[in-house]
gemmi code that builds the backbone of each chain (N, CA, C; Angstrom):
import gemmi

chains = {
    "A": [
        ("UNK", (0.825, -1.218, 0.000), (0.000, 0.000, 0.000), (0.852, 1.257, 0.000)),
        ("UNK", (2.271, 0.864, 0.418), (2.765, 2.004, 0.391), (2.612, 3.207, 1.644)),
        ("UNK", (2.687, 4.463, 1.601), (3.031, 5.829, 2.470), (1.627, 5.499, 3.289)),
        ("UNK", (0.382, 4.770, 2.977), (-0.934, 5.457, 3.826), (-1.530, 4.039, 3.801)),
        ("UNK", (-2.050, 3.887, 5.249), (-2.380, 2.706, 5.478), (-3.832, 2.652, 4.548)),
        ("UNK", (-4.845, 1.515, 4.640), (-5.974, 1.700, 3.643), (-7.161, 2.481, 4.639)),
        ("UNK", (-6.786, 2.444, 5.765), (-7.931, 2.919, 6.701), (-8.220, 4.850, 6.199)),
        ("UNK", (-6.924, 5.241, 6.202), (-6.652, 6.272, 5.689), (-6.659, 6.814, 4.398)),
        ("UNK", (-7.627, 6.953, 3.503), (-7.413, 6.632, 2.083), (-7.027, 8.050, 1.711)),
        ("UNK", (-7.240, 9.012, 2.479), (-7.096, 10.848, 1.677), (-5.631, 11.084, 2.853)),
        ("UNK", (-4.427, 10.850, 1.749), (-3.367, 11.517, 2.603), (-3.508, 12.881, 3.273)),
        ("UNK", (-2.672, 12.782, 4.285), (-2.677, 14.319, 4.686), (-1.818, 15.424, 4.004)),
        ("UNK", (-2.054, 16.565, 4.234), (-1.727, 17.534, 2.942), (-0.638, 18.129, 3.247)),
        ("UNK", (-0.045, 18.096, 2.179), (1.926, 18.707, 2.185), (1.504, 20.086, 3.757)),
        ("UNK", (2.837, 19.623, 4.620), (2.496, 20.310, 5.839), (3.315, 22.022, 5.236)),
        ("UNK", (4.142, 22.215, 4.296), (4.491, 23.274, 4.195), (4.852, 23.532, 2.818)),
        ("UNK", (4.718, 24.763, 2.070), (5.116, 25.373, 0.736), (6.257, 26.412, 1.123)),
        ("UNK", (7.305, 25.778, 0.124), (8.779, 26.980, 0.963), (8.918, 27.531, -0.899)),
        ("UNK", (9.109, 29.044, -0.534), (9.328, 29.474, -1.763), (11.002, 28.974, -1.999)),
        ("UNK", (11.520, 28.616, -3.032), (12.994, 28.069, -2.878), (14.222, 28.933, -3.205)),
        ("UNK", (13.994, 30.076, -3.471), (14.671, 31.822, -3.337), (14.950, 32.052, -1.965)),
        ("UNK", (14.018, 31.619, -0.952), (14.540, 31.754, 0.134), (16.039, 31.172, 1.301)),
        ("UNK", (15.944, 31.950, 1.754), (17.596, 31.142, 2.518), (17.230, 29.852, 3.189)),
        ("UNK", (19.076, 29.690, 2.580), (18.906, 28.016, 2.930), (17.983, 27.686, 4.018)),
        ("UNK", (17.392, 26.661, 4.245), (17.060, 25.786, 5.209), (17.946, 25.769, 6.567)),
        ("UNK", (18.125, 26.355, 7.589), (19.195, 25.940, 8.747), (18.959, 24.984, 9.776)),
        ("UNK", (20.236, 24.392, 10.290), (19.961, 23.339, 11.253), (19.549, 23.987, 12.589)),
        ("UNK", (19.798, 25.608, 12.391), (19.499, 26.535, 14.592), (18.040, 26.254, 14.182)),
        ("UNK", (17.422, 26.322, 13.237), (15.986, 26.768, 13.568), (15.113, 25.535, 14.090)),
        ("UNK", (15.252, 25.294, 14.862), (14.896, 23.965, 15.740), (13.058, 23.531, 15.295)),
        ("UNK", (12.439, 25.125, 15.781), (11.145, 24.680, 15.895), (10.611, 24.419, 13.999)),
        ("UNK", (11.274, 25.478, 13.311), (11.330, 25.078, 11.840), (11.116, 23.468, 11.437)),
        ("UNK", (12.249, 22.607, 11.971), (12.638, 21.251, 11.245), (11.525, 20.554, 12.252)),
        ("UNK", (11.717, 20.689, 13.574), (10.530, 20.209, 13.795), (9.087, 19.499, 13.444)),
        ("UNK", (8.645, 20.417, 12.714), (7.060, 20.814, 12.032), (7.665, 19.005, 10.753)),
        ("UNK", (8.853, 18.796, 10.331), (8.982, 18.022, 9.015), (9.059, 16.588, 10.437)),
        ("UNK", (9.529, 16.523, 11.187), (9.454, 15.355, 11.876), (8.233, 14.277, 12.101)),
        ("UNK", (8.262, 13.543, 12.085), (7.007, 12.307, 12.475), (7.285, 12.072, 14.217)),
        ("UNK", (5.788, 12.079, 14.670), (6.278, 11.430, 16.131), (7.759, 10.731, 16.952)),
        ("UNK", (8.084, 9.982, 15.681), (8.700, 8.948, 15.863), (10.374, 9.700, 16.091)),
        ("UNK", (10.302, 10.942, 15.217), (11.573, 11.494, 15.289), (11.928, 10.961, 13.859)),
        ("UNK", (11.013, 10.671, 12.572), (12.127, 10.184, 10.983), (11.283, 11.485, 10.719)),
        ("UNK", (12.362, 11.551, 9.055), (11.919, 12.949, 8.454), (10.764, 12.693, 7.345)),
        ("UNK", (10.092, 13.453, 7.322), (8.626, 13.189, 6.762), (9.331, 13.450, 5.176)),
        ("UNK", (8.586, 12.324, 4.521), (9.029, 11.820, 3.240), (8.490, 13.494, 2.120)),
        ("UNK", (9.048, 13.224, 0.877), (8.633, 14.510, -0.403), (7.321, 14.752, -0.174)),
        ("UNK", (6.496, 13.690, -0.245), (4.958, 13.516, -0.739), (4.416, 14.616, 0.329)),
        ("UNK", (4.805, 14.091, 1.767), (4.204, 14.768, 2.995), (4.708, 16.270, 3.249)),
        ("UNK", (6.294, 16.264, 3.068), (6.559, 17.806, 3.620), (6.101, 19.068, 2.508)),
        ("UNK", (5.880, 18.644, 1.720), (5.513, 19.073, -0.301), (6.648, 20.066, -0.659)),
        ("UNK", (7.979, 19.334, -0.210), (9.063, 20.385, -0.554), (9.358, 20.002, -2.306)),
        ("UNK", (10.311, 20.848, -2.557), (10.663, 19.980, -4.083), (11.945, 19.673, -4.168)),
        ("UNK", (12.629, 18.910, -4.948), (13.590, 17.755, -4.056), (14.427, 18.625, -3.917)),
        ("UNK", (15.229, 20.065, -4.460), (16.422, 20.133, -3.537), (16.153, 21.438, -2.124)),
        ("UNK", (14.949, 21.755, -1.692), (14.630, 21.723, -0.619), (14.685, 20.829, 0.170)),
        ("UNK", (13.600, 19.836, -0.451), (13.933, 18.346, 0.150), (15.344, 17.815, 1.130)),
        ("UNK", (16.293, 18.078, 0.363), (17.956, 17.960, 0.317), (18.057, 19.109, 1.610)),
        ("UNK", (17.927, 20.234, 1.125), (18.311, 20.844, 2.657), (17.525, 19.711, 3.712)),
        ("UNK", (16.245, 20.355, 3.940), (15.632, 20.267, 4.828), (16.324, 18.846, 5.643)),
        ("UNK", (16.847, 17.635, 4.811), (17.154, 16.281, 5.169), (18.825, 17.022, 5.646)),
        ("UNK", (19.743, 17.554, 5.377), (21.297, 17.994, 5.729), (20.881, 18.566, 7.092)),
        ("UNK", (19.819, 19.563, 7.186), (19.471, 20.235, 8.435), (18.926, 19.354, 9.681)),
        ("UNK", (18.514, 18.673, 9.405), (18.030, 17.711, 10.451), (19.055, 17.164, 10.898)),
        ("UNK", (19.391, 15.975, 9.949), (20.920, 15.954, 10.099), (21.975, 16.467, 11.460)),
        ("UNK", (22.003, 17.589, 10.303), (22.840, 18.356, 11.676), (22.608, 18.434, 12.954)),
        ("UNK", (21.402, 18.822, 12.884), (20.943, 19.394, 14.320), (20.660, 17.835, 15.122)),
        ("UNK", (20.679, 17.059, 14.544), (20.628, 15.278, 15.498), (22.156, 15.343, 16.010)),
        ("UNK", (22.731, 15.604, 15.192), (24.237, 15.301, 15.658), (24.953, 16.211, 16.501)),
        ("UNK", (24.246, 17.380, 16.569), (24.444, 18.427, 17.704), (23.250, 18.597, 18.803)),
        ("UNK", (22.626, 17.427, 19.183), (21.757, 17.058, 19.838), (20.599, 18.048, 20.134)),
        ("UNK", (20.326, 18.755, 19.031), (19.395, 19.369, 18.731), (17.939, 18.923, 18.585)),
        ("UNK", (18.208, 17.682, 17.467), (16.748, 17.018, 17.747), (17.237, 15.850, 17.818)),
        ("UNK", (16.271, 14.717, 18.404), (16.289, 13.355, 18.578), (16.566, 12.742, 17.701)),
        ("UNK", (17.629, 11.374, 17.163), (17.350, 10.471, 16.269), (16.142, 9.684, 16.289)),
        ("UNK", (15.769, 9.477, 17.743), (14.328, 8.264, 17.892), (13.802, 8.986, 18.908)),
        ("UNK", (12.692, 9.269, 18.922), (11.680, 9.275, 20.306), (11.406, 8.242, 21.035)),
    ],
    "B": [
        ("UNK", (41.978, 32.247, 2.417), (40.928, 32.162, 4.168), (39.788, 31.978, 3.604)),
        ("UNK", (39.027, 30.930, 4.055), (37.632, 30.849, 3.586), (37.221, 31.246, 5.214)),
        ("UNK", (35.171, 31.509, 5.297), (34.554, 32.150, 5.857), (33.721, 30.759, 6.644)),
        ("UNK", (34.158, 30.735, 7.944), (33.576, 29.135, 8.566), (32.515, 29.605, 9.399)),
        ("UNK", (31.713, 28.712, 9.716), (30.506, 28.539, 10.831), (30.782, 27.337, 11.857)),
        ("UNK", (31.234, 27.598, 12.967), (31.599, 26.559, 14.139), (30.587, 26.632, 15.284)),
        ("UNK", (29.824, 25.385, 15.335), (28.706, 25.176, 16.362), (29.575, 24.596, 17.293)),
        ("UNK", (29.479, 24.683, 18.709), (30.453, 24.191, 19.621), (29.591, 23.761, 20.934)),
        ("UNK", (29.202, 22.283, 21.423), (28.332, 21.738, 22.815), (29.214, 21.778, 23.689)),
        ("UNK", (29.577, 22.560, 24.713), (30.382, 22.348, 25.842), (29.693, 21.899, 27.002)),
        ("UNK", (30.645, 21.256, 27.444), (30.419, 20.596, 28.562), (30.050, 21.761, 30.046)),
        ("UNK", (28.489, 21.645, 30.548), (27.919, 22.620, 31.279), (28.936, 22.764, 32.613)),
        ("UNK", (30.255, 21.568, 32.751), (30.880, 21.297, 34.508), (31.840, 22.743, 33.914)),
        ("UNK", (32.370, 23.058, 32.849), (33.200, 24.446, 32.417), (32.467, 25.274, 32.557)),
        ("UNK", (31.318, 25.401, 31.981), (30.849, 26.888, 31.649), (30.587, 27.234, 33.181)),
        ("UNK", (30.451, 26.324, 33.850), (29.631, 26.599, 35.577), (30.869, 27.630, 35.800)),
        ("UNK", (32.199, 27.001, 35.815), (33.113, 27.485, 36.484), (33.369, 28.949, 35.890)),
        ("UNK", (33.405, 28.873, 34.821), (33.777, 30.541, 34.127), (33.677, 30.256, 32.588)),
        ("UNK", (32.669, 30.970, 32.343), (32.265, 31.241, 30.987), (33.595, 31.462, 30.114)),
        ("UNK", (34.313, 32.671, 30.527), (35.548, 32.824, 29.500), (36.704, 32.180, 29.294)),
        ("UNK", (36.706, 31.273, 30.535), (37.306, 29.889, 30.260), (37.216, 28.664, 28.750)),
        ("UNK", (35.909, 28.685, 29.148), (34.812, 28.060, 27.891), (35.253, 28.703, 26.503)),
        ("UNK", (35.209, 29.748, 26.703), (35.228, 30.647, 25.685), (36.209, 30.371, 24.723)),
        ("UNK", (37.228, 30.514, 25.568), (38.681, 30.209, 25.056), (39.327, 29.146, 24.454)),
        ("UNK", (38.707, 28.188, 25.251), (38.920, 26.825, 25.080), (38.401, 26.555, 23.578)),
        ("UNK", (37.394, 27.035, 23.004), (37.263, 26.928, 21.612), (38.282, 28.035, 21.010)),
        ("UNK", (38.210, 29.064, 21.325), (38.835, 30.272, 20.795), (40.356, 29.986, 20.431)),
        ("UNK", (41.259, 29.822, 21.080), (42.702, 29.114, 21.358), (42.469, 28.304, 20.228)),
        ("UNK", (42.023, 27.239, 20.203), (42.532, 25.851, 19.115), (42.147, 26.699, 17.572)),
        ("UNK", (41.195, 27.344, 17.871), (41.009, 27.633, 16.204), (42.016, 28.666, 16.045)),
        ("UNK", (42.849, 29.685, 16.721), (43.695, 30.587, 16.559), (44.953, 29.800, 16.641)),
        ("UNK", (44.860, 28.557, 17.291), (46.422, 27.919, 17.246), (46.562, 27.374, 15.574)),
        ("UNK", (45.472, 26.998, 14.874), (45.866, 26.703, 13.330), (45.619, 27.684, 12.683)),
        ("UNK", (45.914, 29.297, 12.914), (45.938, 30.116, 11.858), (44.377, 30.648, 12.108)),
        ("UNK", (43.346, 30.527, 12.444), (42.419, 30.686, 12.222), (42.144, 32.611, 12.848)),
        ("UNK", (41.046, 32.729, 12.048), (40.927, 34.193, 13.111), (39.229, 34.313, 12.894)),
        ("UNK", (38.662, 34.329, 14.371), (37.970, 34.441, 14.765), (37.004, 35.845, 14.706)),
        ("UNK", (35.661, 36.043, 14.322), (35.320, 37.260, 13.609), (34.322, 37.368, 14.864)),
        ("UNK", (32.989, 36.464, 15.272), (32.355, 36.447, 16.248), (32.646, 35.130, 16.990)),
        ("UNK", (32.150, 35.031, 18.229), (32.350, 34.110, 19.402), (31.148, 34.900, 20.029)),
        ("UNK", (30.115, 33.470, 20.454), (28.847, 33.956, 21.135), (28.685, 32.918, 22.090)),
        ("UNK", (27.554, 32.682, 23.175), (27.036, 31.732, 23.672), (25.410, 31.997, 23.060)),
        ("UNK", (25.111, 30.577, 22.093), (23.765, 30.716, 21.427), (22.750, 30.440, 22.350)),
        ("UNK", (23.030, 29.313, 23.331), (22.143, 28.629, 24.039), (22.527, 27.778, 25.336)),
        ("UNK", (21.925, 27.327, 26.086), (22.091, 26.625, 27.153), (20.577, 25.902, 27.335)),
        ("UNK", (20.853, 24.479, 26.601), (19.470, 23.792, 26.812), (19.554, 22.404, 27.143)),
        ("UNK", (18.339, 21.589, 27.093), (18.193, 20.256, 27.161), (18.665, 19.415, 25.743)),
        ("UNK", (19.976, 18.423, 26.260), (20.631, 17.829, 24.768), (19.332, 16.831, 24.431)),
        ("UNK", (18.625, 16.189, 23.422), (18.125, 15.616, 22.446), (17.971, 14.100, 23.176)),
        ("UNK", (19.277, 14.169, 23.663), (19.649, 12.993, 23.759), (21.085, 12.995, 24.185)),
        ("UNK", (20.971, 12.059, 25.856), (22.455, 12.253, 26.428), (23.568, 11.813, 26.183)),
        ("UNK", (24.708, 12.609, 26.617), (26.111, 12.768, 25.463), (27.160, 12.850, 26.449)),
        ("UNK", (27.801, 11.516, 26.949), (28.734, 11.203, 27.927), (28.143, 11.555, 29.324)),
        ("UNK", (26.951, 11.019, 29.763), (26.184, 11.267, 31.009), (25.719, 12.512, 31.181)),
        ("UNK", (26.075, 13.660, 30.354), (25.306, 15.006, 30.434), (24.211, 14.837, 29.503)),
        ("UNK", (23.198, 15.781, 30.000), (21.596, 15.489, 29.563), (21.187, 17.483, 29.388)),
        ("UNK", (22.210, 18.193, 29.875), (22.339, 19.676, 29.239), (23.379, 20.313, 28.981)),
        ("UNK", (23.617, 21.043, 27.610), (25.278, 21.610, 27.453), (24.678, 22.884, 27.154)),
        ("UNK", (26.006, 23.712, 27.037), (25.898, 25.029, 26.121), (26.017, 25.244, 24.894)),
        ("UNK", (26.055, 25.809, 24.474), (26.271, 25.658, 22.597), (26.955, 26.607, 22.517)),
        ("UNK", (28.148, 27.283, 21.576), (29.243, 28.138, 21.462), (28.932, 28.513, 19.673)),
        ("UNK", (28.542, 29.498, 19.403), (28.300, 30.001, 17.740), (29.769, 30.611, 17.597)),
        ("UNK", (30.432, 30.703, 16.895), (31.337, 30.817, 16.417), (31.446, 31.466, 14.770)),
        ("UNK", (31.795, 32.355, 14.445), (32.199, 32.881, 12.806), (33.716, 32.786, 12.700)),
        ("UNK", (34.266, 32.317, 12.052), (35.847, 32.454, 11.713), (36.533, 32.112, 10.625)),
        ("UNK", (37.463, 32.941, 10.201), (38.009, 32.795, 9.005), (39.466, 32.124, 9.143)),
        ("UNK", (39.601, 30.546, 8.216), (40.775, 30.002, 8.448), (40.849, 29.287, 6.862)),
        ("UNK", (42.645, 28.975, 6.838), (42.700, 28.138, 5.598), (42.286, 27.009, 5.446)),
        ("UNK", (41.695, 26.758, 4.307), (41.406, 25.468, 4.266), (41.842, 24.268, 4.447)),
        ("UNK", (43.383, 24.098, 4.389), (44.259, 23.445, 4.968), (44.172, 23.133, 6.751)),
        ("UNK", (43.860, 24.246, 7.173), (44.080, 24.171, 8.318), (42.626, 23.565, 9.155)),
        ("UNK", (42.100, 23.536, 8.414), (40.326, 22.795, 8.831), (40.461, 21.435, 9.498)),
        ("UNK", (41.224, 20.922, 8.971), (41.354, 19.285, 8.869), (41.841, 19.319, 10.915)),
        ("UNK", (43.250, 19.639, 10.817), (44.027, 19.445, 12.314), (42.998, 20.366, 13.178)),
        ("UNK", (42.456, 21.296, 12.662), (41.070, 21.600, 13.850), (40.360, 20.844, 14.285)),
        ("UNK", (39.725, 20.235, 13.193), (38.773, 19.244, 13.547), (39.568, 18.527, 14.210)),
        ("UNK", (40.718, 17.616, 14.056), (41.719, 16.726, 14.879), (41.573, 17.157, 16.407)),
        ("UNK", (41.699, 18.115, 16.567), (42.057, 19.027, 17.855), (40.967, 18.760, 18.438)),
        ("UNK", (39.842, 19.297, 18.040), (37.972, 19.387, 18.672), (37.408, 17.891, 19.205)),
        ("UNK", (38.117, 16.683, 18.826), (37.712, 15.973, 18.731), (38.516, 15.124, 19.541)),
        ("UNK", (39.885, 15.579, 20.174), (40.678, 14.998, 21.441), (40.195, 15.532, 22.604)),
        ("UNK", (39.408, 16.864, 22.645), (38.955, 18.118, 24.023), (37.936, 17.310, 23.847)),
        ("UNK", (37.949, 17.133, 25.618), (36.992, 15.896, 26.186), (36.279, 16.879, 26.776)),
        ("UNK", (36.459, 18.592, 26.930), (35.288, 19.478, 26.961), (34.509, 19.828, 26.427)),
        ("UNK", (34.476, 19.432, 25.322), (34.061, 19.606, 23.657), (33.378, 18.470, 23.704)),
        ("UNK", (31.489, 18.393, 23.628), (31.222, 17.360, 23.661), (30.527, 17.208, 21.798)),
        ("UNK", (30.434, 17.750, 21.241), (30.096, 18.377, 19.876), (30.803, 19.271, 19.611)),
        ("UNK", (31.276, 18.900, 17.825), (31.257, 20.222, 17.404), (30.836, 19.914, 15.364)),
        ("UNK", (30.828, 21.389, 15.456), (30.235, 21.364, 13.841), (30.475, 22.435, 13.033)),
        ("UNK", (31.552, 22.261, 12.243), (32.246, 23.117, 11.192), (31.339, 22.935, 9.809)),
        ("UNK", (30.994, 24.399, 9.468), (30.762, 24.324, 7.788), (31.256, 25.806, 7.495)),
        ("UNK", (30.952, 25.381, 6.300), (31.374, 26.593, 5.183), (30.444, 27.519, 5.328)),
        ("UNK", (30.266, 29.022, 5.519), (29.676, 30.124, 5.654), (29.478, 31.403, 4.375)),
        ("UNK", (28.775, 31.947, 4.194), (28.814, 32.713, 2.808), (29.050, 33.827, 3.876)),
        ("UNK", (28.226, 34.189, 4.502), (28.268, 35.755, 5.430), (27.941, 35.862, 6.647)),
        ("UNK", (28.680, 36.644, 7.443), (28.351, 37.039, 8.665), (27.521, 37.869, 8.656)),
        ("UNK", (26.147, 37.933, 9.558), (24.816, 38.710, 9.205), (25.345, 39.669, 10.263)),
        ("UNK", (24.824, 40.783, 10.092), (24.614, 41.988, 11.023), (24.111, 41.469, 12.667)),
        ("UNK", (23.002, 40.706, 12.650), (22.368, 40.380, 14.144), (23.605, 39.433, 14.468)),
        ("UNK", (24.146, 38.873, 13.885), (25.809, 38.311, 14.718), (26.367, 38.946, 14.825)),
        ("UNK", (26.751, 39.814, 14.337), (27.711, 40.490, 14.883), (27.440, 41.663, 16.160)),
        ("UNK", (25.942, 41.907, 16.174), (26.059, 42.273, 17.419), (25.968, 42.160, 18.468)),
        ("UNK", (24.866, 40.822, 18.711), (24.932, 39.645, 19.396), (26.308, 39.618, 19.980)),
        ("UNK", (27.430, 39.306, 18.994), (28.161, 39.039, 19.834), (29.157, 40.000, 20.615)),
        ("UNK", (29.051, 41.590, 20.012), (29.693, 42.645, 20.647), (28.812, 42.975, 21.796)),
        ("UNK", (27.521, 42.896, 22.019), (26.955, 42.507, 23.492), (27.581, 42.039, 24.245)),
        ("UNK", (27.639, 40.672, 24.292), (29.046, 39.878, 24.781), (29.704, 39.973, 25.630)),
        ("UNK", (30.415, 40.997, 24.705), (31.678, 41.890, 24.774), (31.727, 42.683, 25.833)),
        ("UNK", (30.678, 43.175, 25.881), (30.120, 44.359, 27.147), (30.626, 44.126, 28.066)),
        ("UNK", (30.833, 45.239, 29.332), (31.341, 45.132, 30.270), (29.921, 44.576, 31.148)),
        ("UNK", (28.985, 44.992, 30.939), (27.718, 44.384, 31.847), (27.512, 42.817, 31.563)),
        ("UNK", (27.919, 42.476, 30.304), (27.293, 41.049, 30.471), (27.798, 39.889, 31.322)),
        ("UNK", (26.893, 39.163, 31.365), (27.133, 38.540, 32.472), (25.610, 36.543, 31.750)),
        ("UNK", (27.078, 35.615, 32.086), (26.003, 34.334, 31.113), (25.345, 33.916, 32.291)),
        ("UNK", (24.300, 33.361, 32.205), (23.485, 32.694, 33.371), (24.179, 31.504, 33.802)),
        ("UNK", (24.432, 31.251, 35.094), (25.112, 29.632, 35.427), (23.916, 29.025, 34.653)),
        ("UNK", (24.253, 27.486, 34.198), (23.573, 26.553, 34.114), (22.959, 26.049, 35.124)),
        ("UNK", (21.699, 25.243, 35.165), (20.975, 24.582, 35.899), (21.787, 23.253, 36.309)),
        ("UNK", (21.458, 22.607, 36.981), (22.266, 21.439, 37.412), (21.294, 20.139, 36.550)),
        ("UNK", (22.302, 19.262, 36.460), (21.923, 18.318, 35.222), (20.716, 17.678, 36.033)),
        ("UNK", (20.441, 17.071, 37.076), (19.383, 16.497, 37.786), (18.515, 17.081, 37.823)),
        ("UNK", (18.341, 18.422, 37.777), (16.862, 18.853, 38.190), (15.985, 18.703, 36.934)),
        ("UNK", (14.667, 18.257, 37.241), (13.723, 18.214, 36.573), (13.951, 19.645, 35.533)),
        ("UNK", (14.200, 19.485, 34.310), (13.864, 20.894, 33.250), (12.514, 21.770, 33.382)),
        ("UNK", (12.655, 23.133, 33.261), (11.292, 23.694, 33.482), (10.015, 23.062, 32.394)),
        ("UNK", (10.595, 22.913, 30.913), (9.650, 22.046, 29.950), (9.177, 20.836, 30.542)),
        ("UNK", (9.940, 19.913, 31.390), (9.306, 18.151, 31.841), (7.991, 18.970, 32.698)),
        ("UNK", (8.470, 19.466, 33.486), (7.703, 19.809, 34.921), (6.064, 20.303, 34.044)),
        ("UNK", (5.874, 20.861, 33.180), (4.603, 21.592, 32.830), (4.019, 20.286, 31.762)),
        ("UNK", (4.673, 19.809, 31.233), (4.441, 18.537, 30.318), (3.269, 18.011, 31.192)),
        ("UNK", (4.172, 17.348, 33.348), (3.276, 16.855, 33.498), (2.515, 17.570, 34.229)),
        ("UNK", (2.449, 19.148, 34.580), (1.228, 19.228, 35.126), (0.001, 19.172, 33.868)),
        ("UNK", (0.340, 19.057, 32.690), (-0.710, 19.025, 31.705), (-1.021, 17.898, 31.726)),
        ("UNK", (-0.040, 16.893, 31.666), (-0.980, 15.647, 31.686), (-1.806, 15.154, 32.781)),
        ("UNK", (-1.173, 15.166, 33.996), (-2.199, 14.968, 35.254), (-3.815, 15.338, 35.114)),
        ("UNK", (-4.238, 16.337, 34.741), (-5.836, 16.729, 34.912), (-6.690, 16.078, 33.975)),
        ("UNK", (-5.972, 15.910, 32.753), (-6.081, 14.819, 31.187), (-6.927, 13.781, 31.823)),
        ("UNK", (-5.533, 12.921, 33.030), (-5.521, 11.660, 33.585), (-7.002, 11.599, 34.420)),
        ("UNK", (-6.959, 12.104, 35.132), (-8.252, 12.925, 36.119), (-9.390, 12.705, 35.658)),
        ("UNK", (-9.471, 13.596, 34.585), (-10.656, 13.580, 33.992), (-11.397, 12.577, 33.034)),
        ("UNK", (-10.386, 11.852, 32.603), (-10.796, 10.047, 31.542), (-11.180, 9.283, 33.333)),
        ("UNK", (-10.764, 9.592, 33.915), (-11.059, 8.746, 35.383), (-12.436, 9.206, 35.890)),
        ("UNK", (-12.458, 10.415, 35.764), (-13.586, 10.946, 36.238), (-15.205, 10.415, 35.345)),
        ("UNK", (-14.821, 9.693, 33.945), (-16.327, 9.681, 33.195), (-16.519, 8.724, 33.864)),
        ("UNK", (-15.772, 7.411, 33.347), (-16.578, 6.133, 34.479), (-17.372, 6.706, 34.940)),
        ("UNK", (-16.457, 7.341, 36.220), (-17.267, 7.399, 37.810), (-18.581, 8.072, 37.587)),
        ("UNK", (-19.160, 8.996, 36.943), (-19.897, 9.700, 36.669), (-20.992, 8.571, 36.369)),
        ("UNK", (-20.173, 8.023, 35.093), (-21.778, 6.999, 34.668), (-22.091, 5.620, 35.182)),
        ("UNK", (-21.725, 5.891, 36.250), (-21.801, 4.628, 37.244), (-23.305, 5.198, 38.057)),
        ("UNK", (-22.719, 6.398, 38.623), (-23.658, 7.325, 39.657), (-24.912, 7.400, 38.502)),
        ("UNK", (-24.932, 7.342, 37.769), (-25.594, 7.878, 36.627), (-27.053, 6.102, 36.617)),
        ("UNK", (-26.377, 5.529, 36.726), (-26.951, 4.038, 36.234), (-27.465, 3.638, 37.639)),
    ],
}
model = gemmi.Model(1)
for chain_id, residues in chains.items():
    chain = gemmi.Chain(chain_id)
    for i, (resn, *xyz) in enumerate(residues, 1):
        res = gemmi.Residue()
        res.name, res.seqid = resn, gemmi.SeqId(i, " ")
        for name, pos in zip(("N", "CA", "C"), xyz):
            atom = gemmi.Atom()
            atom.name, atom.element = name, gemmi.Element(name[0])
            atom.pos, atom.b_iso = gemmi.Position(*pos), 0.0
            res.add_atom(atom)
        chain.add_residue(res)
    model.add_chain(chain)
structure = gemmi.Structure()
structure.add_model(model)
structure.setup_entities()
């Protein structure tokens, strides 16, 4: 079935539109990367965050970072 | 000279003792390979993610500095033997913004003055409100039963 279980048939809707002129994506902005996280602490896939892939690419380097500077969680 | 961005987690048992201790302790290694340092800040003092050699809160050290690229490598070498140094994180920088730089000439001030850290045991002010929110939650799923018991 893929990204959405069948119970769920209407995905939920891209959580953010980033104009891509704008500055990079950063790993300080904590509550920013946040919002792309799943409960679980993984990074919410293309389909869900509705970035376009080299937003995408930040947004995934920024997380990143900020896990490894114990910024955000690898796992909840 | 390229234009660097150095994130720096210190260990909260330094900063307790003297901030400009701390300070230095990053400051020194990047000036011992050539480096020259443009800002030096304290960004934060929070709860780590996830604990990092038995500490569960550090400080964070923002850093702007301009060094050769050559000389990046034995930094990192260096950052990564300082067992005060519990993180760190070098990248490449396009510009130093205006709000850094004054941020960190604040700093600088003769008034400033960094807050001691909290001590690693105490409950964080975020846990503590977490659970007074959840407690009344708890309360109240307890409370329907009882209601439709009296009720029947």
């Amino acid at each position: 079935m893929g990204e959405f279980s069948k119970s769920s048939r209407t995905p939920p809707p891209p959580i953010a539109t980033r104009n891509c002129d704008d500055p990079k994506i950063d790993y300080k902005e904590i509550t920013y990367l946040q919002k792309f996280l799943t409960p679980q602490a993984q990074i919410l896939s293309r389909k869900r965050s509705g970035f376009c892939t080299q937003c995408q690419r930040q947004l995934k380097e920024s997380i990143k970072r900020s896990r490894h500077m114990a910024l955000l969680p690898f796992v909840n | 000279m390229n234009l660097y961005e150095g994130m720096f987690l210190l260990d909260n048992q330094v900063v307790r003792a003297d901030w400009k201790t701390a300070k230095n302790l990053v400051v020194d290694l990047i000036k011992k390979h050539g480096g020259e340092v443009v800002t030096v800040r304290r960004w934060d003092e929070r709860k780590l993610a996830y604990p990092i050699r038995g500490r569960r809160r550090g400080t964070y050290l923002l850093t702007f500095f301009k060094a050769a690229p050559d000389a990046i490598a034995p930094t990192r070498h260096d950052f990564e033997l300082e067992e005060r140094v519990l993180r760190y994180l070098i990248l490449r920088a396009e510009a130093v913004t205006d709000a850094e730089i004054e941020l960190s000439k604040a700093e600088l001030a003769d008034g400033f003055t960094v807050p001691p850290p909290p001590q690693d045991d105490e409950v964080p002010a975020s846990e503590e409100v977490v659970v007074q929110v959840e407690e009344p939650v708890a309360e109240a799923i307890e409370e329907v039963p009882a209601e439709a018991n009296t009720e029947v």
